[in-house]
PAVO-660323 format. One line per field, with one value per atom (N, C-alpha, C): atom name; x, y, z. Coordinates in steps of 0.02 Angstrom, whole numbers. Layout:
atome [CA / ...]
u [X / ...]
v [Y / ...]
w [Z / ...]
END
This chain:
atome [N / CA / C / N / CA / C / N / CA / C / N / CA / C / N / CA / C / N / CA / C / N / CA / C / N / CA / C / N / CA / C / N / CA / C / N / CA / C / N / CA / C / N / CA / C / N / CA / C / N / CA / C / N / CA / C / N / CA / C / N / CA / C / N / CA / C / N / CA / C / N / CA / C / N / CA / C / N / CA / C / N / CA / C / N / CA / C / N / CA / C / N / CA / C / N / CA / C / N / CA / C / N / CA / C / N / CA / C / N / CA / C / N / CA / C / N / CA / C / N / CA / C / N / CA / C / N / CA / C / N / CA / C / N / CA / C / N / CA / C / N / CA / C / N / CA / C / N / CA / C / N / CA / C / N / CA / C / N / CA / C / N / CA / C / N / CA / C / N / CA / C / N / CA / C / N / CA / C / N / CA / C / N / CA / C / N / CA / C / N / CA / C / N / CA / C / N / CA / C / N / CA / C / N / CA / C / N / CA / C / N / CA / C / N / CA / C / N / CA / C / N / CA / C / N / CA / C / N / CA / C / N / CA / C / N / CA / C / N / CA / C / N / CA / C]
u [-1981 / -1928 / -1933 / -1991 / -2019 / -1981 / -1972 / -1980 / -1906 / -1862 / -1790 / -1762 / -1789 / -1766 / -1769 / -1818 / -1838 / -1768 / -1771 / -1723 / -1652 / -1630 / -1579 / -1588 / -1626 / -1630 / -1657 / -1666 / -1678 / -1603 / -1553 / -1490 / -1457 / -1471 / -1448 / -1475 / -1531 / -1589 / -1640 / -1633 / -1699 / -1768 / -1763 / -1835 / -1834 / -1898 / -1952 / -1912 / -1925 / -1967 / -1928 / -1968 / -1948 / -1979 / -1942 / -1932 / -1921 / -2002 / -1955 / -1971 / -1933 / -1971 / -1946 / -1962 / -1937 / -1976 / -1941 / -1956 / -1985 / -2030 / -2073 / -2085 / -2049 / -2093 / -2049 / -1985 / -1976 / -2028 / -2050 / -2098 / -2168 / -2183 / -2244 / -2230 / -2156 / -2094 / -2097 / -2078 / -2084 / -2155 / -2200 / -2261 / -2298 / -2269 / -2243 / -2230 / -2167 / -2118 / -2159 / -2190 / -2210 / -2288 / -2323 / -2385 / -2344 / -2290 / -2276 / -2244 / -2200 / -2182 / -2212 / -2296 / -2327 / -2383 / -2394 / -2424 / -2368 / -2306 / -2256 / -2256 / -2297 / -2281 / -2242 / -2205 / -2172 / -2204 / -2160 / -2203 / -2155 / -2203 / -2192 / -2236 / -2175 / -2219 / -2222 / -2216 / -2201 / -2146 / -2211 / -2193 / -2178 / -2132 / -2114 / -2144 / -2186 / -2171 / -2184 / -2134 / -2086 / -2120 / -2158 / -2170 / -2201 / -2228 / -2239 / -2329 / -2322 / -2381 / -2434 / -2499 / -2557 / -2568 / -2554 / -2561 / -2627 / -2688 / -2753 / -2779 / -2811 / -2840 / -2915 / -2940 / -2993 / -3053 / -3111 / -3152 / -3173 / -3176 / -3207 / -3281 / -3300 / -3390 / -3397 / -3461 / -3483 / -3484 / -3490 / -3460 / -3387 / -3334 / -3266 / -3263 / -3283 / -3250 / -3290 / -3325 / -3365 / -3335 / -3283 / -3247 / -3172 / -3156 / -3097 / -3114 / -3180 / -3174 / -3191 / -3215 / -3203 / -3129]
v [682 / 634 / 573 / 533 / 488 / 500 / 562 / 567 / 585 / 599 / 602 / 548 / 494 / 415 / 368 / 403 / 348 / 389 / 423 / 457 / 407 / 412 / 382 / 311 / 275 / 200 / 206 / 216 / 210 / 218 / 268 / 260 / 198 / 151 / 85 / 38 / 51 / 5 / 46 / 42 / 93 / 73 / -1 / -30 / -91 / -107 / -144 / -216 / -246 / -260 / -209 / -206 / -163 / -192 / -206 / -226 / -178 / -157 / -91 / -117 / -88 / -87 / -25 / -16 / 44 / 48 / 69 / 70 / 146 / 124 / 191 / 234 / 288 / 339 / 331 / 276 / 258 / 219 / 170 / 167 / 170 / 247 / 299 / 310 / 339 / 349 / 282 / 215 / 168 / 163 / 185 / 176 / 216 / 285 / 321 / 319 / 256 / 262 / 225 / 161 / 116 / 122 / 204 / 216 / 263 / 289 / 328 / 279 / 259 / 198 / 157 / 117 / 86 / 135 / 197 / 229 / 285 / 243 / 244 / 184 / 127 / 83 / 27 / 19 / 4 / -59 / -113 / -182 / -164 / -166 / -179 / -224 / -282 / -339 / -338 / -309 / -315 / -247 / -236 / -166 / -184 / -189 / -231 / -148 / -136 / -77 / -113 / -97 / -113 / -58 / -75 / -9 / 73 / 44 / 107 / 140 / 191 / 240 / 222 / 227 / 242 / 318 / 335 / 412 / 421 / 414 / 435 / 386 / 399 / 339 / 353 / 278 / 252 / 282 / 303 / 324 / 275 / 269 / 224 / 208 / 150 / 158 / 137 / 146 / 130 / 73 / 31 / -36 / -42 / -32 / -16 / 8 / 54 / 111 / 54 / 29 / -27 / -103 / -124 / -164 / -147 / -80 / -71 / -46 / -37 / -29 / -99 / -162 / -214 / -249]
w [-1161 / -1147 / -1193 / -1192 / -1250 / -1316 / -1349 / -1418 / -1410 / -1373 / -1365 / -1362 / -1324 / -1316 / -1371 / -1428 / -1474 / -1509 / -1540 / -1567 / -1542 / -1486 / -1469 / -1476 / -1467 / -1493 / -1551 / -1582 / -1685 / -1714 / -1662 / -1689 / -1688 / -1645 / -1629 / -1665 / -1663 / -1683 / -1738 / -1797 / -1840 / -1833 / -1819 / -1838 / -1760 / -1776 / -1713 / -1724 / -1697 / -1657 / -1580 / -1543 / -1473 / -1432 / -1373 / -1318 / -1276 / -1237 / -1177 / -1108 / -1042 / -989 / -956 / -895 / -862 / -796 / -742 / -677 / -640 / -607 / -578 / -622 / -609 / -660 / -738 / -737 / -804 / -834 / -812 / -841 / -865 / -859 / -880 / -955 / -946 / -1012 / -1063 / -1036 / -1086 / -1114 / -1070 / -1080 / -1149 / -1147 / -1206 / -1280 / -1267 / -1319 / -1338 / -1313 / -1357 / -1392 / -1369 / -1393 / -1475 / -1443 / -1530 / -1571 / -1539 / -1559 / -1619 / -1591 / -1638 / -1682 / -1644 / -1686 / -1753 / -1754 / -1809 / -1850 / -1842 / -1851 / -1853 / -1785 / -1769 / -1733 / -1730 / -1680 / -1590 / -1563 / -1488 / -1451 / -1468 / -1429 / -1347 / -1311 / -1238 / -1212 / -1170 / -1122 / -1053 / -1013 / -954 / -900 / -854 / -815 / -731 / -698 / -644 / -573 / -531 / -474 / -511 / -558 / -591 / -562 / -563 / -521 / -580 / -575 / -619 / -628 / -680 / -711 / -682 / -681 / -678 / -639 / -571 / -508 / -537 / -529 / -556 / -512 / -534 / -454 / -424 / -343 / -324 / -325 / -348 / -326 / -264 / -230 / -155 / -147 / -179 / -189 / -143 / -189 / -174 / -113 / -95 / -22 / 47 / 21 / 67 / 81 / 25 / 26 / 53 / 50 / 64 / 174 / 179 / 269 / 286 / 228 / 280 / 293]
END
């Protein structure tokens, strides 16, 4: 989806600077555009992401699971 969207904004826009954001699981997607994005060389100063999920949950240490039953 990423590499379909850039496509469609490069038609508008060819070059950076880029400005993205995107909500929930849009912005996993902006999250995306703006890794091919600059690894095109492209400038992306600011990725706005809105209610968006964490792809990969952090493990907890016993620390953590001890702070989260007080």
């Amino acid at each position: 989806a990423a590499t379909d969207y850039i496509a469609e904004m490069r038609q508008l826009q060819p070059q950076g600077p880029y400005l993205l954001g995107g909500f929930s699981g849009g912005g996993l997607i902006a999250w995306e555009i703006a890794r091919q994005l600059q690894a095109a060389g492209q400038d992306v100063p600011l990725v706005i992401l809105l209610d968006t999920p964490i792809p990969l949950r952090p493990a907890l240490s016993r620390l953590d699971k001890a702070l989260i039953k007080l």
